[in-house]
C-alpha distance (Angstrom), angle and dihedral (degrees) to the residues before:
residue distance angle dihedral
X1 . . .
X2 3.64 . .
X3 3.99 96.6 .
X4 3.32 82.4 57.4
X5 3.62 107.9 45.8
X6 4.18 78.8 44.8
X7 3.91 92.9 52.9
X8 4.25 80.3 52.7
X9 3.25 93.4 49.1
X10 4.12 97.0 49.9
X11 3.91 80.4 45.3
X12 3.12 101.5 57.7
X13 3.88 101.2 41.6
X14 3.87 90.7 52.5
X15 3.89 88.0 49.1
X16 3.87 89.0 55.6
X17 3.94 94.8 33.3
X18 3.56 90.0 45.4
X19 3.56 105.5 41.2
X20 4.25 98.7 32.4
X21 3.39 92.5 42.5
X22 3.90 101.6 60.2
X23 3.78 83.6 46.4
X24 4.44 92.6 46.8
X25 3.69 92.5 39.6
X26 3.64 118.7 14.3
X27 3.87 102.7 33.4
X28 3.97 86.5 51.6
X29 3.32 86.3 70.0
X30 3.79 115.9 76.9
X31 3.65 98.8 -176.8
X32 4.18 86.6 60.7
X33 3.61 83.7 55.8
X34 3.95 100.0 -157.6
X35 3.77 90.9 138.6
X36 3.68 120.5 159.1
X37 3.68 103.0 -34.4
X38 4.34 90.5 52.3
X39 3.85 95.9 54.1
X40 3.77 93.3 43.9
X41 3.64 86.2 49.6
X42 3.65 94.8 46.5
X43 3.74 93.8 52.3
X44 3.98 84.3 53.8
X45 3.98 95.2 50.7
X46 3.82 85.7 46.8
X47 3.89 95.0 59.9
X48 4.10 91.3 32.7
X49 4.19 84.5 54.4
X50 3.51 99.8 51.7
X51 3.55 95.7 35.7
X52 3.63 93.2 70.4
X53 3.75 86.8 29.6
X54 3.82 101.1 61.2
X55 3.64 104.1 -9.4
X56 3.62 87.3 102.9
X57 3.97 93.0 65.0
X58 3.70 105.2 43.0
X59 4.00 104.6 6.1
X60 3.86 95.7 -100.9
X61 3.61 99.1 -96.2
X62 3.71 102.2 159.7
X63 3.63 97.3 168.6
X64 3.97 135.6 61.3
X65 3.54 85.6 -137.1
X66 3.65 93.0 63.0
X67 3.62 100.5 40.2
X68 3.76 89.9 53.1
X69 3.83 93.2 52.7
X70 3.63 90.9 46.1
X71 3.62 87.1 59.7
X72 4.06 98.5 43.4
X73 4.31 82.2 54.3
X74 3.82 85.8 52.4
X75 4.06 95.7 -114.3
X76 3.84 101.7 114.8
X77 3.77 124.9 50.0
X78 3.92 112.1 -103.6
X79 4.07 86.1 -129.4
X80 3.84 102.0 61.5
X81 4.06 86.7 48.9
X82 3.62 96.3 93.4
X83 4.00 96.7 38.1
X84 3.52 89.2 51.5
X85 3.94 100.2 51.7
X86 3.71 89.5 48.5
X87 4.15 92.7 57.5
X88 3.86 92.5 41.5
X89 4.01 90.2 52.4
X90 3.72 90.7 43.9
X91 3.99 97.3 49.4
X92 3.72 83.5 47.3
X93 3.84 98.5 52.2
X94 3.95 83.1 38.4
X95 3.90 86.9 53.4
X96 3.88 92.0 49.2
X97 3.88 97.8 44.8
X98 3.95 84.6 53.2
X99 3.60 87.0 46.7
X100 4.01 94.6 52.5
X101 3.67 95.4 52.5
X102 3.86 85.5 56.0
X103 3.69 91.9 41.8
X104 3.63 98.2 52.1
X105 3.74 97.6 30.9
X106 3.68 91.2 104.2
X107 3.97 137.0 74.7
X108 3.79 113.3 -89.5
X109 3.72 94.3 2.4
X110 4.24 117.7 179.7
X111 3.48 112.1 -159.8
X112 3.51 102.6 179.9
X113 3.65 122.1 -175.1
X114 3.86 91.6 -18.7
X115 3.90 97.1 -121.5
X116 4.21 79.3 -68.9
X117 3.75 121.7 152.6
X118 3.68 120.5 -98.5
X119 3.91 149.9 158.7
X120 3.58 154.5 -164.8
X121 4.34 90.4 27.2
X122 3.66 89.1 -4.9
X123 3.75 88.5 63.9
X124 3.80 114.4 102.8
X125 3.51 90.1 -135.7
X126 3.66 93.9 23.4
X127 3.92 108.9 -112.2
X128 3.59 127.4 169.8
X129 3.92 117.9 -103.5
X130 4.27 89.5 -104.5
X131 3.90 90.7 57.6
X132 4.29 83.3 43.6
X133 4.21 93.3 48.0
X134 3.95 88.8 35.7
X135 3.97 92.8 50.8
X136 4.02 96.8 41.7
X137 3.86 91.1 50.2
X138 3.65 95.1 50.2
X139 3.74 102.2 44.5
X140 3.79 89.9 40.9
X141 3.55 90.0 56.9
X142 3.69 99.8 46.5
X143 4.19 82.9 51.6
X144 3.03 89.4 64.6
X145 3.56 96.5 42.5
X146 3.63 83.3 58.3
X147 3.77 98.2 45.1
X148 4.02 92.6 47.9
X149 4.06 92.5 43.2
X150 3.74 94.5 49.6
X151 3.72 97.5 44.2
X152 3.91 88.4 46.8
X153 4.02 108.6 117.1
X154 3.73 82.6 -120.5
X155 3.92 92.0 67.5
X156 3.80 122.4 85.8
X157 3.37 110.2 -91.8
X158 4.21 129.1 -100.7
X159 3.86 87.3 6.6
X160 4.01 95.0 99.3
X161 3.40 99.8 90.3
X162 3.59 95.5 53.9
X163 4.03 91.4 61.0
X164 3.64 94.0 31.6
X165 4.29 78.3 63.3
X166 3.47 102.7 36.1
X167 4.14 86.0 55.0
X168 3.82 95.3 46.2
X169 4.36 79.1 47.1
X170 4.22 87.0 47.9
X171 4.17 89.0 44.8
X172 3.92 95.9 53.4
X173 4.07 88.8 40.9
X174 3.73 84.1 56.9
X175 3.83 111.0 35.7
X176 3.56 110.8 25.4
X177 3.91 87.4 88.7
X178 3.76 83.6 59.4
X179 4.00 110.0 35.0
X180 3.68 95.1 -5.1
X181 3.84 75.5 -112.8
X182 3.61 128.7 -83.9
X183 4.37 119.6 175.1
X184 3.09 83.4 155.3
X185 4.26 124.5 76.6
X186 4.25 87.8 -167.9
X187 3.63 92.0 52.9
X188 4.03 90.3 55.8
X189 3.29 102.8 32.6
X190 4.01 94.9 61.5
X191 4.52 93.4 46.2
X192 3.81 80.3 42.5
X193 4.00 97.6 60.9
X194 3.30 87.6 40.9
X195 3.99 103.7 49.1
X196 4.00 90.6 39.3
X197 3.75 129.7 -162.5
X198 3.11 120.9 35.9
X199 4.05 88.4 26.9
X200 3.25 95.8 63.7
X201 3.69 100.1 43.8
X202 3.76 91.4 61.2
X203 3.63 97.1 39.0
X204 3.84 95.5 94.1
X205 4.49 80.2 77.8
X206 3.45 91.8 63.3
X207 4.13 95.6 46.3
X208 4.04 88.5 49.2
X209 3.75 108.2 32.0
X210 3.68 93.1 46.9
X211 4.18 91.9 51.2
X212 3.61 95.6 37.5
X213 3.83 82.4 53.3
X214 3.95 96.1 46.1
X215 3.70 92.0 49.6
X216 4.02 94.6 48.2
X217 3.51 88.9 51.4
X218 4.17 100.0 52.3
X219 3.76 87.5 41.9
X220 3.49 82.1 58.2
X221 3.61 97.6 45.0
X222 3.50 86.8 52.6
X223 3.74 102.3 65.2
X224 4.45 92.4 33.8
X225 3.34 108.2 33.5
X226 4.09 114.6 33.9
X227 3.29 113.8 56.5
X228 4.08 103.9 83.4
C-alpha cells in the first residue's frame, strides 16, 4: 500500500507542479506566449507523464475526485478511498509550497490568485457560481467517463493515458475561462492554502462539484458502458 499511496503522491504533486506552474510562472509571462492553450496542455502532459510513469503501481489516480468515482463504478476498493485522498491532497499542497518558493523567489513578485479556483469575481471570465457548479459536474463526469471507458478491457491496450490527457487538455481549454478549471479537489486545495482568502472561502465548490460530478458519471458508466 505505501508504493502506492507514494506513486499518488508523486502524481499528484507533478499534476499541480506541472499544470499550476506553467499557469504561475510561464503564462505570466506574455512574451513566452503559452497563454490558455499551453497551461491546459501542460496540465494534460502532466497526467499523460505520470500515467505511464506510475500508473502501473497505484492506477494513476491523482485526484480524489477520481478515486471516489472509481469506487462508486465498483473498480477501486472502498478501503484504500480515504488513504488515497489524503496522499493526493498532500502531493498537491507539497506541489504548491514548492511552487511558492519559486513564485515568490524574486524581487517584487505578484502572485495573484495562484492559478486557484474561483467564481462570481474570482472567475477569470467572471461567471456566476451556477455556471461554475454546472461546468465542474459535467466535465468531471465525462472524465471519468473517459477514465472508466479507456481502462475498460474492451479498450486497446496502453493507449489510456493518452485520452485520459488529451481530456484533462480539452477540460482546461474549455473551463478555465469559467473556474480556471479544477476536477480535481487536491489540485485546489493546495493553490488555495497558499493564495488565502478568498481561495479558501470558495474552495468547498471544487470539493463538491467535482465528486458530485465523478459519481454521476460512474453511475452512468454503470448502466452504458459495462455490460459487454
Amino acid at each position: 500500500m505505501m508504493k502506492k499511496l507514494g506513486a499518488e503522491f508523486l502524481g499528484t504533486f507533478w499534476l499541480v507542479f506541472g499544470g499550476c506552474g506553467s499557469a504561475v510562472l510561464a503564462a505570466a509571462f506574455p512574451e513566452v506566449g503559452i497563454g490558455l492553450l499551453g497551461v491546459s496542455l501542460a496540465f494534460g502532459l502532466t497526467v499523460l507523464t505520470m500515467a505511464y510513469a506510475v500508473g502501473g503501481i497505484s492506477g494513476g489516480h491523482f485526484n480524489p475526485a477520481v478515486s471516489v468515482g472509481l469506487t462508486v463504478a465498483g473498480r477501486f476498493p472502498a478501503a484504500s478511498l480515504v488513504p488515497y485522498i489524503v496522499a493526493q491532497v498532500v502531493g498537491a499542497i507539497a506541489a504548491a509550497a514548492v511552487l511558492y518558493v519559486v513564485a515568490t523567489g524574486k524581487a517584487g513578485a505578484e502572485l495573484g490568485g495562484f492559478a486557484s479556483n474561483g467564481y462570481g469575481e474570482h472567475s477569470p471570465g467572471g461567471y456566476s457560481l451556477g455556471a461554475a457548479l454546472v461546468i465542474e459536474v459535467v466535465l468531471t463526469a465525462f472524465f471519468l467517463l473517459i477514465i472508466l471507458g479507456t481502462t475498460h478491457g474492451r479498450a486497446p491496450v496502453g493507449f489510456a493515458p493518452i485520452a485520459i490527457g488529451l481530456a484533462l487538455t480539452l477540460i482546461h481549454l474549455i473551463s478555465i475561462p469559467v473556474t480556471n478549471t479544477s476536477v480535481n479537489p487536491a489540485r485546489s486545495t493546495g493553490q488555495a492554502i497558499f493564495a488565502g482568502g478568498w481561495a479558501l472561502e470558495q474552495l468547498w465548490l471544487f470539493w463538491v462539484a467535482p465528486i458530485a460530478g465523478a459519481i454521476i458519471g460512474a453511475a452512468i458508466w454503470k448502466v452504458v458502458g459495462e455490460k459487454d
